[in-house]
Backbone as numpy.savetxt, mean C-alpha at the origin, in Angstrom:
# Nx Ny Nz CAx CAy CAz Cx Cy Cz
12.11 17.39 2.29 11.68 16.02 2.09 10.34 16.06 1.36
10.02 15.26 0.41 9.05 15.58 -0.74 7.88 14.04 0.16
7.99 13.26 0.73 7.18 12.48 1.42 5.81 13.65 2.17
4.92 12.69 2.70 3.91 13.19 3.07 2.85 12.04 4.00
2.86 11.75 5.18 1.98 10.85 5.88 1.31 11.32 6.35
0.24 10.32 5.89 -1.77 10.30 5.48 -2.04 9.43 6.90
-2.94 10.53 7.96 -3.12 9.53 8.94 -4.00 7.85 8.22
-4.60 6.68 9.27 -5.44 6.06 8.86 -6.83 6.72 8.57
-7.68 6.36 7.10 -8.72 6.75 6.86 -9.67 6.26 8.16
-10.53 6.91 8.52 -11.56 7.21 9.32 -13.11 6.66 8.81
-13.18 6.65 7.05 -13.91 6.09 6.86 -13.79 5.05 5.50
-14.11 4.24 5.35 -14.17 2.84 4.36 -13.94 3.49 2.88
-14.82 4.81 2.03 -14.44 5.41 1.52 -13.78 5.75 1.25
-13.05 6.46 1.77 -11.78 7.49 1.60 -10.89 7.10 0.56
-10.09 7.60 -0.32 -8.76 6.86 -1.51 -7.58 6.81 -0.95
-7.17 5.34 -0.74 -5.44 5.73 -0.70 -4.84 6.11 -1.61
-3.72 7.29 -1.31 -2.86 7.77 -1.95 -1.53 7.11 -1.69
-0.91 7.20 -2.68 0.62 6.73 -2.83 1.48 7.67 -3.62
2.04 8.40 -2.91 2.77 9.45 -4.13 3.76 8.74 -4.94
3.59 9.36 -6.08 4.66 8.81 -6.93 5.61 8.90 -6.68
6.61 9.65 -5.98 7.88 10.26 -5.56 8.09 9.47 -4.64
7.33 8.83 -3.49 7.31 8.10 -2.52 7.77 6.54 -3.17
6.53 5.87 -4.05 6.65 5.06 -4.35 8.00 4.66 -5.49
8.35 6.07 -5.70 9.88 5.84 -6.79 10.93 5.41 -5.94
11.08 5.76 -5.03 11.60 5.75 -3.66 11.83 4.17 -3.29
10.52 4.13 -2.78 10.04 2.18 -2.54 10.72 1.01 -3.18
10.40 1.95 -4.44 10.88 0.69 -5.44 12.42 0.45 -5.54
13.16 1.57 -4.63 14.66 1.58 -4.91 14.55 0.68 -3.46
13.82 0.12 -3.17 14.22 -0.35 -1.20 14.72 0.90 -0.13
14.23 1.87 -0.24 14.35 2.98 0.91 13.43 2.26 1.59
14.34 2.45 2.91 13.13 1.92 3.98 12.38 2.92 4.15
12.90 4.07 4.39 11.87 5.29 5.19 10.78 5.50 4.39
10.72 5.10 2.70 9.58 5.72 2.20 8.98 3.95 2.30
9.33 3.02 2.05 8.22 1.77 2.87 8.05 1.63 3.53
8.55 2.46 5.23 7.95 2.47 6.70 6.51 3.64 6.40
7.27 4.63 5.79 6.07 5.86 5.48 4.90 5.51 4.65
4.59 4.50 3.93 3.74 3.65 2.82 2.86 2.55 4.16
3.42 1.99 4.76 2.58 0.99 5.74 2.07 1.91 6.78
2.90 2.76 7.20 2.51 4.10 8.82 0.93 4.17 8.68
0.40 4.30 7.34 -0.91 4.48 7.08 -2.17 3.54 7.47
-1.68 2.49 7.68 -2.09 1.17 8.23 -2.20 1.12 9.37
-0.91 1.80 10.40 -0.58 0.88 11.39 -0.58 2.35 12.75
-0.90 1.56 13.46 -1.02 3.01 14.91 0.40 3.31 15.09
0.56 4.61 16.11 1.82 5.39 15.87 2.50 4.64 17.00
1.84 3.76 18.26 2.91 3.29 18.93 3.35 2.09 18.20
3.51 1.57 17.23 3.65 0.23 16.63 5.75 0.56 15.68
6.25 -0.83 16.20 7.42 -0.57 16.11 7.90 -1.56 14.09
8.06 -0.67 13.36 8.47 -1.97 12.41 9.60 -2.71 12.42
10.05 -3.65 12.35 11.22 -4.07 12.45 11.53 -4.50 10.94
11.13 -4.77 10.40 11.39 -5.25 8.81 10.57 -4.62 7.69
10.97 -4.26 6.79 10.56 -3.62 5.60 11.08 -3.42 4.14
10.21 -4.26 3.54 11.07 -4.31 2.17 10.52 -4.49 0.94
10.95 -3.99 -0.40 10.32 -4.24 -1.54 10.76 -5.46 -2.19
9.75 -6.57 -2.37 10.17 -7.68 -2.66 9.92 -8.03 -4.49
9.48 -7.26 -4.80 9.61 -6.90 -6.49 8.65 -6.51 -7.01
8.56 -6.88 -8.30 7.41 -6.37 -9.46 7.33 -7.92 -9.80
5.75 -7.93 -9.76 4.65 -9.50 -10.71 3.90 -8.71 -11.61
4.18 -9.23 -12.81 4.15 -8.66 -14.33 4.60 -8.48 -15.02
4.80 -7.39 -15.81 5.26 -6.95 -17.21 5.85 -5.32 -16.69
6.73 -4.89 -16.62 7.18 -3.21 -16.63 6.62 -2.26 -17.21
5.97 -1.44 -15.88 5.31 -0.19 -16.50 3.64 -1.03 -16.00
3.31 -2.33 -16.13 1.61 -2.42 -15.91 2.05 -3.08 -14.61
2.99 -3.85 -14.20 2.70 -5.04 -13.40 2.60 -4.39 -11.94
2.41 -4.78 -10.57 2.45 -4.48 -9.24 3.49 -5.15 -8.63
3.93 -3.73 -7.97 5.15 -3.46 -7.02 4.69 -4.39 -5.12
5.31 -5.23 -4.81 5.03 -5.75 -3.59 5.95 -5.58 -2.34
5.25 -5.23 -1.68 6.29 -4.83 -0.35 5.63 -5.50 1.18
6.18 -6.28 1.82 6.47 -6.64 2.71 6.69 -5.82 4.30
6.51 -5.97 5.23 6.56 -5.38 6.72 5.78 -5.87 7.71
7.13 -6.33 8.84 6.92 -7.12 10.22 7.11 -5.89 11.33
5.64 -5.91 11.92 6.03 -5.06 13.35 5.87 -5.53 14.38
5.88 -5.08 15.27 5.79 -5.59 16.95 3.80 -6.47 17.30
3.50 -5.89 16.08 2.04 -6.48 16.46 1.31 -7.26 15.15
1.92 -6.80 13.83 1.49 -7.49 12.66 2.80 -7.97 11.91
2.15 -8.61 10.45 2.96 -8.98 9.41 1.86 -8.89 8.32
2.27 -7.66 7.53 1.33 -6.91 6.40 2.31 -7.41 5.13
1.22 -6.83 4.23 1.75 -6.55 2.90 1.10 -6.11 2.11
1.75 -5.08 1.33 1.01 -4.11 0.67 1.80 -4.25 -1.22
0.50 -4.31 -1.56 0.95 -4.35 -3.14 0.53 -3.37 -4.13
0.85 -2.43 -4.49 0.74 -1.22 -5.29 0.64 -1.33 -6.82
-0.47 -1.28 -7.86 0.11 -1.85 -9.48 -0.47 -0.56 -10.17
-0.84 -0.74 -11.23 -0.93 0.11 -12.11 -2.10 0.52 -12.15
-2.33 2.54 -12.33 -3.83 3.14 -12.72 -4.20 2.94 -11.09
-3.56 3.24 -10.06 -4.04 3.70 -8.61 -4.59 2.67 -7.96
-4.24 1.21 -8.63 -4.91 -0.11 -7.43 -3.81 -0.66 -6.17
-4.45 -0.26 -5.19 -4.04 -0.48 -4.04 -4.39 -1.87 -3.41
-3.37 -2.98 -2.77 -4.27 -3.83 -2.05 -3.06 -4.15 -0.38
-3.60 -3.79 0.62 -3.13 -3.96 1.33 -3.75 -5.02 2.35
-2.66 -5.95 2.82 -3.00 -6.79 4.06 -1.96 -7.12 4.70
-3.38 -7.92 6.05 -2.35 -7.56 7.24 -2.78 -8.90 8.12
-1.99 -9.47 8.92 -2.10 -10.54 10.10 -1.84 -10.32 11.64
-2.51 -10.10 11.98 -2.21 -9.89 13.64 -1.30 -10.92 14.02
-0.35 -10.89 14.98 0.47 -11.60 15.37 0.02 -12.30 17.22
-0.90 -11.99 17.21 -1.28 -11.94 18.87 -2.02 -12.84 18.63
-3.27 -12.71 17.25 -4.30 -13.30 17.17 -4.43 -13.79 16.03
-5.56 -14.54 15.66 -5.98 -15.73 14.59 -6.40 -14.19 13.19
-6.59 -13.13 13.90 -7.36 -12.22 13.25 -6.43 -11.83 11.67
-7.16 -11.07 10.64 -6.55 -10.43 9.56 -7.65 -9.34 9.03
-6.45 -8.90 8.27 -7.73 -7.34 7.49 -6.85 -7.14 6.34
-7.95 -7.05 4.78 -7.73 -6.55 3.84 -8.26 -5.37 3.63
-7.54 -4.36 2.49 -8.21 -2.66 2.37 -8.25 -2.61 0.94
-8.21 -3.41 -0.13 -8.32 -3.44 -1.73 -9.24 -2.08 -2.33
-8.16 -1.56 -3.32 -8.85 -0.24 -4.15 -8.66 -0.90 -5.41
-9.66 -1.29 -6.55 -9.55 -1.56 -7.24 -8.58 -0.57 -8.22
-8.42 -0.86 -9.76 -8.00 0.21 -10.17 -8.83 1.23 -10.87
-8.62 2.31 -10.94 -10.01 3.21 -11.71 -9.70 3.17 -13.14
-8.97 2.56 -13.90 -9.34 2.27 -15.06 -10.13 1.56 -15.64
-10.48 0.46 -15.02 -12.09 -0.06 -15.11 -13.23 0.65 -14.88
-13.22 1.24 -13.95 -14.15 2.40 -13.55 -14.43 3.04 -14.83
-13.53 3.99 -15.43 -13.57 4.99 -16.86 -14.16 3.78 -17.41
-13.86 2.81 -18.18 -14.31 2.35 -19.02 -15.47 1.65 -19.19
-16.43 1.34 -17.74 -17.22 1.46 -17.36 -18.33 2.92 -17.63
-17.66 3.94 -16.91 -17.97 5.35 -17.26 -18.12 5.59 -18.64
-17.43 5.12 -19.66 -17.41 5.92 -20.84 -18.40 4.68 -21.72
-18.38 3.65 -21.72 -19.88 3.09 -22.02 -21.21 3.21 -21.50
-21.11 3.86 -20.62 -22.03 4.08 -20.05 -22.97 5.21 -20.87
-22.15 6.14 -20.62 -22.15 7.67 -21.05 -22.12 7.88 -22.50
C-alpha cells in the first residue's frame, strides 16, 4: 500500500503533506485514501461515517479538489488546490465551536522570493 498517515502536527508550523498517489486516489472517491487525508485532523478514537470527494472549483490541472467528512464528533472539510495549498475545516458537533488549518500556496511565496532576491 503506497498511502502513509501523518500523525496531527504538534506544532502550528509544521507542512501538511498530501501525497500525490493518495490524493490520485481521492479524486477517484476511494474512501480509504479520504478517511486517510482527514485521520490527520481527527483523534484515533473518532468514528467517520461519511466521506467523499465532492469535486473540482476551477479550471483542470489549477482548480481545488473538495472533500467532505461526517464523524461521530465533527463535520470537516478539506479542500486541496494547486502548488501545495491546503485548507482544512472543521465544526464540532457537540458545540458552537470550529477550527480552520489554511496553507497558503508556495507559489506566491517563490515569487515573492525571486523579487526579492
Amino acid at each position: 500500500m503506497d498511502t502513509q498517515v501523518v500523525e496531527t502536527p504538534t506544532q502550528l508550523t509544521a507542512a501538511i503533506k498530501v501525497e500525490r498517489s493518495l490524493l490520485d486516489r481521492a479524486k477517484g472517491n476511494d474512501l480509504e485514501a479520504i478517511t486517510t487525508m482527514f485521520r490527520q485532523f481527527m483523534s484515533p478514537d473518532e468514528t467517520i461515517y461519511f466521506a467523499e470527494h465532492c469535486g473540482l472549483l476551477g479550471f483542470w490541472g489549477l482548480g481545488t479538489h473538495s472533500f467532505a467528512c461526517l464523524s461521530n464528533r465533527r463535520l470537516a472539510s478539506l479542500q486541496v488546490g494547486a502548488f501545495g495549498r491546503v485548507h482544512y475545516n472543521d465544526g464540532f458537533l457537540e458545540h458552537g465551536n470550529s477550527g480552520v488549518v489554511y496553507q497558503p500556496s508556495l507559489l506566491k511565496l517563490w515569487f515573492i522570493a525571486q523579487s526579492c532576491g
